[in-house]
PQR file of N, CA, C, O and H, with PARSE charges and radii, in Angstrom:
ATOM      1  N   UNK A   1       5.452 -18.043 -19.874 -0.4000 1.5000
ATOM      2  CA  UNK A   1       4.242 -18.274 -19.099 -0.0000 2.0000
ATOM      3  C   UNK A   1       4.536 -18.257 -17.600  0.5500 1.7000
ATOM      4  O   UNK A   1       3.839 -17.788 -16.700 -0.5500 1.4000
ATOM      5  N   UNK A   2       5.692 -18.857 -17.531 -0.4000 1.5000
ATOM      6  CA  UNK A   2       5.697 -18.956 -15.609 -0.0000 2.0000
ATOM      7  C   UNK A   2       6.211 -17.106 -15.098  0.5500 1.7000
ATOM      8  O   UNK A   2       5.805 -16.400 -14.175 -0.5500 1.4000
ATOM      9  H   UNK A   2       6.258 -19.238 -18.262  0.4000 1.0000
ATOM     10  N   UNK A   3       6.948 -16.925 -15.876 -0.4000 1.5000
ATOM     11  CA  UNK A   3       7.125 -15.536 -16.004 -0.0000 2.0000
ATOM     12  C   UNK A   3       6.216 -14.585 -14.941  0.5500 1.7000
ATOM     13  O   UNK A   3       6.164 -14.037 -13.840 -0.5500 1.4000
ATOM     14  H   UNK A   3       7.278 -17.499 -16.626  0.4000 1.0000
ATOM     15  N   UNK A   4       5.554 -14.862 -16.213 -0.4000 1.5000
ATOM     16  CA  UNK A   4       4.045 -14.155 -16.570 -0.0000 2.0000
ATOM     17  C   UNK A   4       3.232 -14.741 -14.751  0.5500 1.7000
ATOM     18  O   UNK A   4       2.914 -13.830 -13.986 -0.5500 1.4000
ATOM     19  H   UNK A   4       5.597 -15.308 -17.108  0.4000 1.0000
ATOM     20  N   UNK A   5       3.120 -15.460 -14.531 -0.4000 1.5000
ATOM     21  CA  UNK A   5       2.519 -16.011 -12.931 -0.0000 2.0000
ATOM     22  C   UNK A   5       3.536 -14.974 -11.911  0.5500 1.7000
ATOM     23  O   UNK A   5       3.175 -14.271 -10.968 -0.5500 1.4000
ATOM     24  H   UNK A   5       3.378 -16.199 -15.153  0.4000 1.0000
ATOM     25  N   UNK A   6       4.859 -15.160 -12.455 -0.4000 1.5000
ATOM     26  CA  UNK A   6       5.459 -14.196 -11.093 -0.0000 2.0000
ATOM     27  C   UNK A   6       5.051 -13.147 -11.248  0.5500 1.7000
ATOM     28  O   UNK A   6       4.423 -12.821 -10.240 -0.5500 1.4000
ATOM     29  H   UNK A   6       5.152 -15.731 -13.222  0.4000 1.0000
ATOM     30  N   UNK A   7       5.054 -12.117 -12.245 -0.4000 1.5000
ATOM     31  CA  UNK A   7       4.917 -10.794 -12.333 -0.0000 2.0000
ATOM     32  C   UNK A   7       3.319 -10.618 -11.145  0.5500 1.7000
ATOM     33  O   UNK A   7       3.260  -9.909 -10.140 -0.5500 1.4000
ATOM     34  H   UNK A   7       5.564 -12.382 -13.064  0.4000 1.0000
ATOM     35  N   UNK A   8       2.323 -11.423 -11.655 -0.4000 1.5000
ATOM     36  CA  UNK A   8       1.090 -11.234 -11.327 -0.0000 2.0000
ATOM     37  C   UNK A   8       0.804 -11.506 -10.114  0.5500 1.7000
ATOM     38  O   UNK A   8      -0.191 -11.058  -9.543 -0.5500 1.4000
ATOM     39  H   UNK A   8       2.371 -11.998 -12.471  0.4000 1.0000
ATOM     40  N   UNK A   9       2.123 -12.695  -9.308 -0.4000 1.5000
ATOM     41  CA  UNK A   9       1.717 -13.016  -7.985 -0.0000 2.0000
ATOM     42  C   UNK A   9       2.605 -11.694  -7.514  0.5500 1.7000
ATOM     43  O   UNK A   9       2.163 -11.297  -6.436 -0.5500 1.4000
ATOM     44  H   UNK A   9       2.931 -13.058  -9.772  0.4000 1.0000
ATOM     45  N   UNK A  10       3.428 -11.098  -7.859 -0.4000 1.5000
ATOM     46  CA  UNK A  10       3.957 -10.094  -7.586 -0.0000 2.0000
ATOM     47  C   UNK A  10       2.672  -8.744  -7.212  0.5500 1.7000
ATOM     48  O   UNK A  10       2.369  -8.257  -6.123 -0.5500 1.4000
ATOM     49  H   UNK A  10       3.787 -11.421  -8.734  0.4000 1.0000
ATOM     50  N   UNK A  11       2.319  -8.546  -8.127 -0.4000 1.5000
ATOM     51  CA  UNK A  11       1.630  -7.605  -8.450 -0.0000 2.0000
ATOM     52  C   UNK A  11       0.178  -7.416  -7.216  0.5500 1.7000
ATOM     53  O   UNK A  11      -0.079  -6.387  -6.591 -0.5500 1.4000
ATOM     54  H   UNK A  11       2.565  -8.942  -9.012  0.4000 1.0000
ATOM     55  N   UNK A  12      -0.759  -9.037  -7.131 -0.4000 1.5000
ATOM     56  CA  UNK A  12      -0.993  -9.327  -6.624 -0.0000 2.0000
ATOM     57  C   UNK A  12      -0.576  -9.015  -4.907  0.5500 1.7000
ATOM     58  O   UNK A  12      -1.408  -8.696  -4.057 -0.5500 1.4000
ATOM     59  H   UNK A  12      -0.550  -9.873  -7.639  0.4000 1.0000
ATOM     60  N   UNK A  13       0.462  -9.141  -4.733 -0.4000 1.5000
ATOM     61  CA  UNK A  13       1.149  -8.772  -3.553 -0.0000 2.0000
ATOM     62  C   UNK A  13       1.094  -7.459  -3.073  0.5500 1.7000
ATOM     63  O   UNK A  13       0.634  -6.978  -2.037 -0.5500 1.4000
ATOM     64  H   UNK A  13       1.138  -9.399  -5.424  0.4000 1.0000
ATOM     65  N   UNK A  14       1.744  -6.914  -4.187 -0.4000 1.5000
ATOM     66  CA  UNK A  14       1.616  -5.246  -4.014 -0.0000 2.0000
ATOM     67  C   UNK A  14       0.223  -4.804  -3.618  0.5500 1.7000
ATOM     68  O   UNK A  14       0.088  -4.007  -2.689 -0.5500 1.4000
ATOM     69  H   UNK A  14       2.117  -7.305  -5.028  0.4000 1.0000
ATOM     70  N   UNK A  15      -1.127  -5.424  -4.476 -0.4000 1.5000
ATOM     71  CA  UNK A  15      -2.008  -4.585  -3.952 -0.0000 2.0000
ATOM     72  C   UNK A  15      -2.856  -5.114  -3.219  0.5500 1.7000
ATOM     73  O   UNK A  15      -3.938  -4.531  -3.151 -0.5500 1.4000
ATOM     74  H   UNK A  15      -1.018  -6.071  -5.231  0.4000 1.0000
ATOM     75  N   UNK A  16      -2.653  -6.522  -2.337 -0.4000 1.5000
ATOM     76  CA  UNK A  16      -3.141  -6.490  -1.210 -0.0000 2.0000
ATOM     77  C   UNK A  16      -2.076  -5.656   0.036  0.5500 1.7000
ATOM     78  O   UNK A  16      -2.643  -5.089   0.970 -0.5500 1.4000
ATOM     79  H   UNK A  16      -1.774  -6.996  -2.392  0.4000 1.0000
ATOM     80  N   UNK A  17      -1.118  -5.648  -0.016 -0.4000 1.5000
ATOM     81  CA  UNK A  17      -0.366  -4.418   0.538 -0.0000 2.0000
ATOM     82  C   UNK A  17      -0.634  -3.068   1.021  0.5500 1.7000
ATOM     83  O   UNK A  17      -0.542  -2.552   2.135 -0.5500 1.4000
ATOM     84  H   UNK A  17      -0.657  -6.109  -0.775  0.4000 1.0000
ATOM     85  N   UNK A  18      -1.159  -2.439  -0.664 -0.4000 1.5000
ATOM     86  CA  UNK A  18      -2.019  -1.512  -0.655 -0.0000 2.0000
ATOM     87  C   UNK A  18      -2.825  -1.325  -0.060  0.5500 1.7000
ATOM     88  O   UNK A  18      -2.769  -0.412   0.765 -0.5500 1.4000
ATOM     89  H   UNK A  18      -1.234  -2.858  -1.569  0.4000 1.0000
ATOM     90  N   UNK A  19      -3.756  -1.971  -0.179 -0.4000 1.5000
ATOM     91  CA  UNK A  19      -5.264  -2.207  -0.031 -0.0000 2.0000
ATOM     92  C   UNK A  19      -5.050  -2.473   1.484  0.5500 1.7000
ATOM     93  O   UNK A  19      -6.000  -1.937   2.055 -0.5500 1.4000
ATOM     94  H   UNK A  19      -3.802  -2.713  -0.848  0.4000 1.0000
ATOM     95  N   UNK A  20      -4.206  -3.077   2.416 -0.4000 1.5000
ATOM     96  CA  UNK A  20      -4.305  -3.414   3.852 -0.0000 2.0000
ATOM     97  C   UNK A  20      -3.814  -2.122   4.626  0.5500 1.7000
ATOM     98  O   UNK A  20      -4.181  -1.802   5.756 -0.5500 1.4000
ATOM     99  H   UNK A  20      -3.434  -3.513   1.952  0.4000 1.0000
ATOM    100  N   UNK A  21      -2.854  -1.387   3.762 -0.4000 1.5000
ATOM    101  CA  UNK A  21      -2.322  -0.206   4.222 -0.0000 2.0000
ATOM    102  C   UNK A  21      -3.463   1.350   4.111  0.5500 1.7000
ATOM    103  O   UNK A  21      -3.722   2.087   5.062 -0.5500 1.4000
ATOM    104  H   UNK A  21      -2.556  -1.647   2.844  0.4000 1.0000
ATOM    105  N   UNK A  22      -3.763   1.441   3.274 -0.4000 1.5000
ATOM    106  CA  UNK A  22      -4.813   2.246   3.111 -0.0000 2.0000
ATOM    107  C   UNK A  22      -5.904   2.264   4.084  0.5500 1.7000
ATOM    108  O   UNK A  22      -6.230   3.110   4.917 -0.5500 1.4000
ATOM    109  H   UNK A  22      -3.553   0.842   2.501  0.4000 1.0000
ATOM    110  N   UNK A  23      -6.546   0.747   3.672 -0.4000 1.5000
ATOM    111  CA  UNK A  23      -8.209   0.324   4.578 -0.0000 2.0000
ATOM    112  C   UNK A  23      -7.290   0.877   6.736  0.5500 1.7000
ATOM    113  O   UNK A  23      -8.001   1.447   7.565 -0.5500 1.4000
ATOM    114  H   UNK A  23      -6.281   0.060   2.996  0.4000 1.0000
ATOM    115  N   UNK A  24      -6.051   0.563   6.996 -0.4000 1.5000
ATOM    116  CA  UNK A  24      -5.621   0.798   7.989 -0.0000 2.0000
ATOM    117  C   UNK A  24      -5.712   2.533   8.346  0.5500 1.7000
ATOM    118  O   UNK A  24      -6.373   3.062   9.241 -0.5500 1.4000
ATOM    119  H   UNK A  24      -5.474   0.100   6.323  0.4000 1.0000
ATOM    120  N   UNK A  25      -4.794   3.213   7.300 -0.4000 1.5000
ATOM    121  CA  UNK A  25      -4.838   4.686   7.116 -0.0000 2.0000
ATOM    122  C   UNK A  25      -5.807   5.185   7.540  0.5500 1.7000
ATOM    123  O   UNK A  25      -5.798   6.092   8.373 -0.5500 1.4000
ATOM    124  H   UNK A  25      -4.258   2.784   6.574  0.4000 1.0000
ATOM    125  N   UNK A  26      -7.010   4.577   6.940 -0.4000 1.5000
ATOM    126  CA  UNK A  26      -8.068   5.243   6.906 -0.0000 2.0000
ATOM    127  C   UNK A  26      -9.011   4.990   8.025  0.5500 1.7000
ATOM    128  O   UNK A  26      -9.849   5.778   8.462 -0.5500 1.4000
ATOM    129  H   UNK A  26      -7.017   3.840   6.263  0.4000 1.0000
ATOM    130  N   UNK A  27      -8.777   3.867   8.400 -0.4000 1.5000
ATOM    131  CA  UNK A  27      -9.525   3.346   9.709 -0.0000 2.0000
ATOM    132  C   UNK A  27      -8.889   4.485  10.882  0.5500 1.7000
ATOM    133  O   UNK A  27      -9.623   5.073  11.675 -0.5500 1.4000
ATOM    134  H   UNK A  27      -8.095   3.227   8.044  0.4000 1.0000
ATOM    135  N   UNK A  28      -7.485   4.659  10.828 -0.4000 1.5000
ATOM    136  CA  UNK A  28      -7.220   5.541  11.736 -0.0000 2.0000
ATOM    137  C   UNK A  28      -7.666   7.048  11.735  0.5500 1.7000
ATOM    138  O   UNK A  28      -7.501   7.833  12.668 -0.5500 1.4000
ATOM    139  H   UNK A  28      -6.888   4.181  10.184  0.4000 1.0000
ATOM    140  N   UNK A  29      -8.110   7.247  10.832 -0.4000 1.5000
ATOM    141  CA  UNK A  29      -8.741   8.802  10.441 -0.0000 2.0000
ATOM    142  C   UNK A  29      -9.876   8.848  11.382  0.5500 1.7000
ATOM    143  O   UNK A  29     -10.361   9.979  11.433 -0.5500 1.4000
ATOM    144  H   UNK A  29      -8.245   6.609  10.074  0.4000 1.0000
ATOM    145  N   UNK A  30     -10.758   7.531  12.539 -0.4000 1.5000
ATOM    146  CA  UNK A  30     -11.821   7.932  13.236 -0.0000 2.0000
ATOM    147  C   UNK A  30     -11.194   8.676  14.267  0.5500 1.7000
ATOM    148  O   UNK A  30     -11.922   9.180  15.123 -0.5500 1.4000
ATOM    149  H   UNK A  30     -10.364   6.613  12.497  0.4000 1.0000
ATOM    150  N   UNK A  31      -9.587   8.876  14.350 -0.4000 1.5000
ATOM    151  CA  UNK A  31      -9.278   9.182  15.902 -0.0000 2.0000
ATOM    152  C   UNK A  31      -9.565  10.820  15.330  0.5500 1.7000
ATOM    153  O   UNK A  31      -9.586  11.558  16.315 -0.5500 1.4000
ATOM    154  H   UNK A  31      -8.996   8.466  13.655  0.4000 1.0000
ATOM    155  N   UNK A  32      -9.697  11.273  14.581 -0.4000 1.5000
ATOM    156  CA  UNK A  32      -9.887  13.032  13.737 -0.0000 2.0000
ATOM    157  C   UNK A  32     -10.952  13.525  14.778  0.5500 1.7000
ATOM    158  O   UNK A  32     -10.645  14.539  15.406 -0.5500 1.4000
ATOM    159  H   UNK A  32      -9.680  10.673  13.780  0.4000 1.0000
ATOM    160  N   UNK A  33     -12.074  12.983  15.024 -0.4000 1.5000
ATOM    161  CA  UNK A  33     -13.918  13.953  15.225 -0.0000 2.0000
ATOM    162  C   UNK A  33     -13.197  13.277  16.896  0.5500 1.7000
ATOM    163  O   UNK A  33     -14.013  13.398  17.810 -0.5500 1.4000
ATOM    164  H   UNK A  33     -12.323  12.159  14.515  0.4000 1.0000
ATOM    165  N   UNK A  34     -12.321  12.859  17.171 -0.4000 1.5000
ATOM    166  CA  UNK A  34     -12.247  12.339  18.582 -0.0000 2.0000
ATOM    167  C   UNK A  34     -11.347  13.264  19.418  0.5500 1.7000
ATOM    168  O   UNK A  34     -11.016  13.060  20.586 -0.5500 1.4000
ATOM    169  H   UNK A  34     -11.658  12.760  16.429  0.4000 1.0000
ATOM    170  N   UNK A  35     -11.001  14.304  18.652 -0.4000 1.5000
ATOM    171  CA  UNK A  35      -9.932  15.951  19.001 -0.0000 2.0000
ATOM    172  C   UNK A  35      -8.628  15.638  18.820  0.5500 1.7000
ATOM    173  O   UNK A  35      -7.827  15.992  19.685 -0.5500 1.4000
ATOM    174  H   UNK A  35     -11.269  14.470  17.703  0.4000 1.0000
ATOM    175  N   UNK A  36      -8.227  14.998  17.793 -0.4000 1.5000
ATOM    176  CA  UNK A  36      -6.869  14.597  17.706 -0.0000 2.0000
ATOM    177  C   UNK A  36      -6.439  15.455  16.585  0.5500 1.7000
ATOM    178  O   UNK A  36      -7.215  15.364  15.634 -0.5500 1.4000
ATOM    179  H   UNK A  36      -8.877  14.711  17.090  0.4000 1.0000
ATOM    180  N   UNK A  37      -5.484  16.228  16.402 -0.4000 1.5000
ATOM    181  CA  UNK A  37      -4.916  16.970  15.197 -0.0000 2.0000
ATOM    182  C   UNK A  37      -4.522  16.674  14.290  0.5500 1.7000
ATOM    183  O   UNK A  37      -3.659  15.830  14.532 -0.5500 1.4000
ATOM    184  H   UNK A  37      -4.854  16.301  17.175  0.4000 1.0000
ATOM    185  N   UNK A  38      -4.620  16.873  13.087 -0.4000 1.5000
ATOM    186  CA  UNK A  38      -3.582  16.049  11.777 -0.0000 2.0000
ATOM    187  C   UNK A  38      -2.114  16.082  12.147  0.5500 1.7000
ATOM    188  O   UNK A  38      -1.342  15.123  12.138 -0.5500 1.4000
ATOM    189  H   UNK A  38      -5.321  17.559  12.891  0.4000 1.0000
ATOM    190  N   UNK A  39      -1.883  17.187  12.434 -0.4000 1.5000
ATOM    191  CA  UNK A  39       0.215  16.501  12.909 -0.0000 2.0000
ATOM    192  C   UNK A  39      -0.293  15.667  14.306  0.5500 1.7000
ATOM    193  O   UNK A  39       0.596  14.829  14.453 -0.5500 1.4000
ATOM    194  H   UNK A  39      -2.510  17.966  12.442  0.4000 1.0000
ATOM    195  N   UNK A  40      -0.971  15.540  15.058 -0.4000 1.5000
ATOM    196  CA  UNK A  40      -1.002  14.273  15.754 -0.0000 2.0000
ATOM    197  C   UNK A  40      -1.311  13.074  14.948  0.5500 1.7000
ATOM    198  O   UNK A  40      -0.468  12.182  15.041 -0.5500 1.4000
ATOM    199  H   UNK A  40      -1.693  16.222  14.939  0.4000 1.0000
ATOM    200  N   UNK A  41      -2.458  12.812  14.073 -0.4000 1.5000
ATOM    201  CA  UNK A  41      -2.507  12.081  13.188 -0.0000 2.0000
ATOM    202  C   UNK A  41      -1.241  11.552  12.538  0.5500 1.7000
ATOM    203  O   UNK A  41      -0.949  10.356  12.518 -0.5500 1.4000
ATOM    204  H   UNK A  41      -3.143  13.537  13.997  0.4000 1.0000
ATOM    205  N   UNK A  42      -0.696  12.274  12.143 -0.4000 1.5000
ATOM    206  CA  UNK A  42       0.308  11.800  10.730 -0.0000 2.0000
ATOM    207  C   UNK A  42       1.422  11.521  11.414  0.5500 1.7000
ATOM    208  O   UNK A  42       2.248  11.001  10.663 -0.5500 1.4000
ATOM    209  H   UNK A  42      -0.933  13.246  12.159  0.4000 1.0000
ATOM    210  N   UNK A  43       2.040  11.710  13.176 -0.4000 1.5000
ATOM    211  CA  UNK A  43       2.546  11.515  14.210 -0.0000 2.0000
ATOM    212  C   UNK A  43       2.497  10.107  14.524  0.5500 1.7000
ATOM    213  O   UNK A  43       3.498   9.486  14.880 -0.5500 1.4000
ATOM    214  H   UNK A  43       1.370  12.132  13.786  0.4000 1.0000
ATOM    215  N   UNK A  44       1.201   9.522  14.383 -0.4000 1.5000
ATOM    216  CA  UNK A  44       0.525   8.218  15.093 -0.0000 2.0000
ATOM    217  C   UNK A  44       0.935   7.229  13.846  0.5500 1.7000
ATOM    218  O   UNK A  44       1.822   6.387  13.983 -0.5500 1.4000
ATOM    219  H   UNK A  44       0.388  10.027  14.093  0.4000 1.0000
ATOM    220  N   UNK A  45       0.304   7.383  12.777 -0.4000 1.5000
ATOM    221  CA  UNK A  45       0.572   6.570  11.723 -0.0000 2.0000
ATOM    222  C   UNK A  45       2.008   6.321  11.471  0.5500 1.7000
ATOM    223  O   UNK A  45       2.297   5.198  11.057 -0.5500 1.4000
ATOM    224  H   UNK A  45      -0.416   8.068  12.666  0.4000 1.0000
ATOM    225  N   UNK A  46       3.344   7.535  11.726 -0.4000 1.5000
ATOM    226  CA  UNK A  46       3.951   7.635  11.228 -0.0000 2.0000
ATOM    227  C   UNK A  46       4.922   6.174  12.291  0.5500 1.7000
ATOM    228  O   UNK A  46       6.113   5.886  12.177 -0.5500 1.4000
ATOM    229  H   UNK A  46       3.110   8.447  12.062  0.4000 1.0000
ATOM    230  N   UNK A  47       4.236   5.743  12.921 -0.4000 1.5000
ATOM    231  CA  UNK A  47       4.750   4.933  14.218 -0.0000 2.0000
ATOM    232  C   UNK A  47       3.896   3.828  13.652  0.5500 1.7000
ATOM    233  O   UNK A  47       3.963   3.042  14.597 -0.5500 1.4000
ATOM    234  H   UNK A  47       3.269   5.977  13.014  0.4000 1.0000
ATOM    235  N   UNK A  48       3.302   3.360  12.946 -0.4000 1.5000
ATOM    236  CA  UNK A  48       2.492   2.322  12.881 -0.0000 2.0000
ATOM    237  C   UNK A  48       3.055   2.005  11.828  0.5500 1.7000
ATOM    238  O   UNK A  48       3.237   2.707  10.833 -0.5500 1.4000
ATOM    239  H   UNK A  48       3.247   3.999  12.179  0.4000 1.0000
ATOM    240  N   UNK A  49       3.344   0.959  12.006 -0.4000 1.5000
ATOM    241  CA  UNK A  49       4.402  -0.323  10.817 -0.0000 2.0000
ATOM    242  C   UNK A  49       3.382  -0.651   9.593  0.5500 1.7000
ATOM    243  O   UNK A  49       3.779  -0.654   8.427 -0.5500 1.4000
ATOM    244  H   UNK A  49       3.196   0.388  12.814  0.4000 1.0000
ATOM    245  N   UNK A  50       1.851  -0.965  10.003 -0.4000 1.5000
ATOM    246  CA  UNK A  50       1.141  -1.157   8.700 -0.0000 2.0000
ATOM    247  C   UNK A  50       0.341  -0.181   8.086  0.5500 1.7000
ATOM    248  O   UNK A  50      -0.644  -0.405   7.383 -0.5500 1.4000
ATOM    249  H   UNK A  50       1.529  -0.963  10.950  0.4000 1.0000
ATOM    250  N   UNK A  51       0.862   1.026   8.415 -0.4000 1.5000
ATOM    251  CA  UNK A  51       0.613   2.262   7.629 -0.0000 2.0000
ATOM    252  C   UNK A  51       1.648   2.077   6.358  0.5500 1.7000
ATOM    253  O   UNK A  51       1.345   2.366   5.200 -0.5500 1.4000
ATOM    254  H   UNK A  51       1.662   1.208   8.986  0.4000 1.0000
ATOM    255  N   UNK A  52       2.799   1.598   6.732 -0.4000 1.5000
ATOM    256  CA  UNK A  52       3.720   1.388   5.888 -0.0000 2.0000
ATOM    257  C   UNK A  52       3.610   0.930   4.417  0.5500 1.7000
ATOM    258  O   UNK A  52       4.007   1.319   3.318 -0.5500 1.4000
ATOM    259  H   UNK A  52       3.045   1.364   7.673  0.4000 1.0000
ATOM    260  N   UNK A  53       2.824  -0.165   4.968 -0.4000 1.5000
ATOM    261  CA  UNK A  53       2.065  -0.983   4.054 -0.0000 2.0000
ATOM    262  C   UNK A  53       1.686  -0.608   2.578  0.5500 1.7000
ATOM    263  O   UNK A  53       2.255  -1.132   1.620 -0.5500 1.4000
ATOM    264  H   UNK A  53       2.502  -0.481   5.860  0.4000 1.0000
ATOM    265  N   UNK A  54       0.288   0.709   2.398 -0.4000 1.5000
ATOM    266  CA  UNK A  54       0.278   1.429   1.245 -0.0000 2.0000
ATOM    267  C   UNK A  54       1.804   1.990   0.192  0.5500 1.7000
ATOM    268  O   UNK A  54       2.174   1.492  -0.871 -0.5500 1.4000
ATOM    269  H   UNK A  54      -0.174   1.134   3.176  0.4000 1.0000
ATOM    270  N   UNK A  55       2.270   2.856   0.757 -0.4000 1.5000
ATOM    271  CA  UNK A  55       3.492   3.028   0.035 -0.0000 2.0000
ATOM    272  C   UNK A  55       4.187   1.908  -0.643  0.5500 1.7000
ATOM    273  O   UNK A  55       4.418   1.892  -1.852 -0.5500 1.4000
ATOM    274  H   UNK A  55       1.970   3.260   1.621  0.4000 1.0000
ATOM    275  N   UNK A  56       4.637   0.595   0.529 -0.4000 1.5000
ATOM    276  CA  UNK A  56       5.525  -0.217   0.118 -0.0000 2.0000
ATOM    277  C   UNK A  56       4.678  -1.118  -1.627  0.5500 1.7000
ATOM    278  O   UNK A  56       5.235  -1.477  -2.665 -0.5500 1.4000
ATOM    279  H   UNK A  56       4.449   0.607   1.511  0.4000 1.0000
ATOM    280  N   UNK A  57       3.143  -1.183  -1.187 -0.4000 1.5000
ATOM    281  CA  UNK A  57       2.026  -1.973  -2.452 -0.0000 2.0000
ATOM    282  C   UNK A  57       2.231  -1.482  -3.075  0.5500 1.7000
ATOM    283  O   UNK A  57       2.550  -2.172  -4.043 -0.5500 1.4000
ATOM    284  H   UNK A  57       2.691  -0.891  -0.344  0.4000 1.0000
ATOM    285  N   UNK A  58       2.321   0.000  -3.355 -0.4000 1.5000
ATOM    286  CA  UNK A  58       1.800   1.094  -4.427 -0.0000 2.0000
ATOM    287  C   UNK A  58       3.534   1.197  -5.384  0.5500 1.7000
ATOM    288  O   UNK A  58       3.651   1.288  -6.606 -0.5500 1.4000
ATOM    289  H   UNK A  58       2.062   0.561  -2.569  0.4000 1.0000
ATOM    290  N   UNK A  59       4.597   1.147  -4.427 -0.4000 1.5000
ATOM    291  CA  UNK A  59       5.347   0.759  -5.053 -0.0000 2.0000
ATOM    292  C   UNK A  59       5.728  -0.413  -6.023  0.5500 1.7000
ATOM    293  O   UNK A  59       5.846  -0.376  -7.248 -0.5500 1.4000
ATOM    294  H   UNK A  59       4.502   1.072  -3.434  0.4000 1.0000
ATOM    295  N   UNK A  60       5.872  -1.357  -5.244 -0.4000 1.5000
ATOM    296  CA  UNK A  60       5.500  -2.657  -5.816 -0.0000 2.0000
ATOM    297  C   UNK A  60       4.593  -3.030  -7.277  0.5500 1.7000
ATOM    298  O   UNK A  60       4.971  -3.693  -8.243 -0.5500 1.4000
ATOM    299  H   UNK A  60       5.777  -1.387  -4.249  0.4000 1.0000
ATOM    300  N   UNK A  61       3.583  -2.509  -7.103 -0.4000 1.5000
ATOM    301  CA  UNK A  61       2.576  -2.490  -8.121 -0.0000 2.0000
ATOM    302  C   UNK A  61       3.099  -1.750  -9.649  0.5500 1.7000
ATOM    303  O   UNK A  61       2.876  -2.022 -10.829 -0.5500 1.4000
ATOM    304  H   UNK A  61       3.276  -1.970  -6.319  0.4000 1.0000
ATOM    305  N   UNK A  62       3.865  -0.737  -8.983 -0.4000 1.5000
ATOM    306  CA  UNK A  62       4.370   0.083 -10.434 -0.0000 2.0000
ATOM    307  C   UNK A  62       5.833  -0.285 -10.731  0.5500 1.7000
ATOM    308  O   UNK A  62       6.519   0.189 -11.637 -0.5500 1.4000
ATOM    309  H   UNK A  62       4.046  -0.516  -8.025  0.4000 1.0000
ATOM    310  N   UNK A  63       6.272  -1.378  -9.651 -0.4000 1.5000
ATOM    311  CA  UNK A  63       7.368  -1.834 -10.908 -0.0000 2.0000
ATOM    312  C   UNK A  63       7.052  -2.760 -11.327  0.5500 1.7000
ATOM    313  O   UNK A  63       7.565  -3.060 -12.405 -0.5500 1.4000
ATOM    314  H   UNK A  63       5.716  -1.762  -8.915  0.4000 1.0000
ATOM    315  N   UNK A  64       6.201  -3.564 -10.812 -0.4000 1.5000
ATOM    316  CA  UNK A  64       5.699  -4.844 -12.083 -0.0000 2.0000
ATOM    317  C   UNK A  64       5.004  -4.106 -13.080  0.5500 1.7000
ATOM    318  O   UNK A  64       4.857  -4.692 -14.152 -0.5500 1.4000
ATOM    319  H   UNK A  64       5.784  -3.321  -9.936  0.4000 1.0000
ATOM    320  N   UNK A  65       4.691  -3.328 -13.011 -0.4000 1.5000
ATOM    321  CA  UNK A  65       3.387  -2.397 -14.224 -0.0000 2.0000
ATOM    322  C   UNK A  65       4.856  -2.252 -15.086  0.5500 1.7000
ATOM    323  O   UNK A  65       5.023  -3.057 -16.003 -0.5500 1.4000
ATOM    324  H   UNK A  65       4.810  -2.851 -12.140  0.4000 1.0000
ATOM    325  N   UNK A  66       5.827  -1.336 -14.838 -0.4000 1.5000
ATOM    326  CA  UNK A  66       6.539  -0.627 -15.826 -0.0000 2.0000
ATOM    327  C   UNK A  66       7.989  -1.891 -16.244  0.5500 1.7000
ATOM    328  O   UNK A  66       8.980  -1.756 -16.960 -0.5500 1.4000
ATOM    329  H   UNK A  66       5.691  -0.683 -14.094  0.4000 1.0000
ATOM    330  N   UNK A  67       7.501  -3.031 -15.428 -0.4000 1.5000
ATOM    331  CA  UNK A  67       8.855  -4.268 -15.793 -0.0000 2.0000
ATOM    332  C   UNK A  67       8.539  -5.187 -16.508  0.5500 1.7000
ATOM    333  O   UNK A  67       9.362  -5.855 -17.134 -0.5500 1.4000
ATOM    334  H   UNK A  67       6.695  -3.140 -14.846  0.4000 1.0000
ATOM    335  N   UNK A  68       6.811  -5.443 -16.543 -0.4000 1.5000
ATOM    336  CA  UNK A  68       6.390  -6.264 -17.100 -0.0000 2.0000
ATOM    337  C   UNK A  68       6.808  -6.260 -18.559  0.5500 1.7000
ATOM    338  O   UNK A  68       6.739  -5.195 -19.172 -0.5500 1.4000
ATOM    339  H   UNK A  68       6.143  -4.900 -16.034  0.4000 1.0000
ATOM    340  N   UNK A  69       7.292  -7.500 -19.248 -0.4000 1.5000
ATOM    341  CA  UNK A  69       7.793  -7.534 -20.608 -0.0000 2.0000
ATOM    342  C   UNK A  69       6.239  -7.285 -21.388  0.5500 1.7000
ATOM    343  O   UNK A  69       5.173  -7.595 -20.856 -0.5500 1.4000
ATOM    344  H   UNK A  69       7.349  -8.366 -18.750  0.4000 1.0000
ATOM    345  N   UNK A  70       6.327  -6.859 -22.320 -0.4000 1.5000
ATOM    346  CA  UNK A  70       5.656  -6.132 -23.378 -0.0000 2.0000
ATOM    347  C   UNK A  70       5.972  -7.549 -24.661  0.5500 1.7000
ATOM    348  O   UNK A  70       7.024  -8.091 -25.000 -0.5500 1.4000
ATOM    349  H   UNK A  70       7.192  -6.607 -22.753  0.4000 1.0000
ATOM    350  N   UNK A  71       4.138  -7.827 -25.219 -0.4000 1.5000
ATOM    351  CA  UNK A  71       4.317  -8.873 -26.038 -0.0000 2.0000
ATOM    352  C   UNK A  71       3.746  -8.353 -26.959  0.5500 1.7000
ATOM    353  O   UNK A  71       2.784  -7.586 -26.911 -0.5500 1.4000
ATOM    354  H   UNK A  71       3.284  -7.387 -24.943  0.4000 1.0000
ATOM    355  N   UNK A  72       4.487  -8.863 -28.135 -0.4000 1.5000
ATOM    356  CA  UNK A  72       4.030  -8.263 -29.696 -0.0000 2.0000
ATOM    357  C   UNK A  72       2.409  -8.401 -30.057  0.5500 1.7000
ATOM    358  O   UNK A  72       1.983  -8.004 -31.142 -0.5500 1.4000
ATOM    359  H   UNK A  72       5.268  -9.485 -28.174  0.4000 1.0000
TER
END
């Protein structure tokens, strides 16, 4: 059972991670209609620490998914 709480506060973790990294990603996509280029884009993010964010959740998320013990 306590196990079972880490995996989920784990998991939990990962996808507010996600979810802060993305909602960020995407917030930065208004600088696009403002004449900024996608390799400027992906330039800018690539400098922004909580762009990071998505990858590191999305990771996270799929090793508790594929570590989580399996019950009969």
């Amino acid at each position: 059972m306590v196990m079972d709480m880490g995996y989920m506060f784990l998991f939990l973790i990962g996808f507010g991670l996600a979810v802060t990294g993305g909602v960020t990603t995407i917030a930065y996509m208004n600088f696009l209609p403002a004449g900024v280029s996608w390799v400027e884009y992906f330039i800018f993010i690539k400098g922004r620490i909580e762009c990071y964010f998505l990858p590191i959740g999305l990771l996270i998320m799929t090793l508790v998914i594929y570590r989580f013990p399996n019950k009969p």
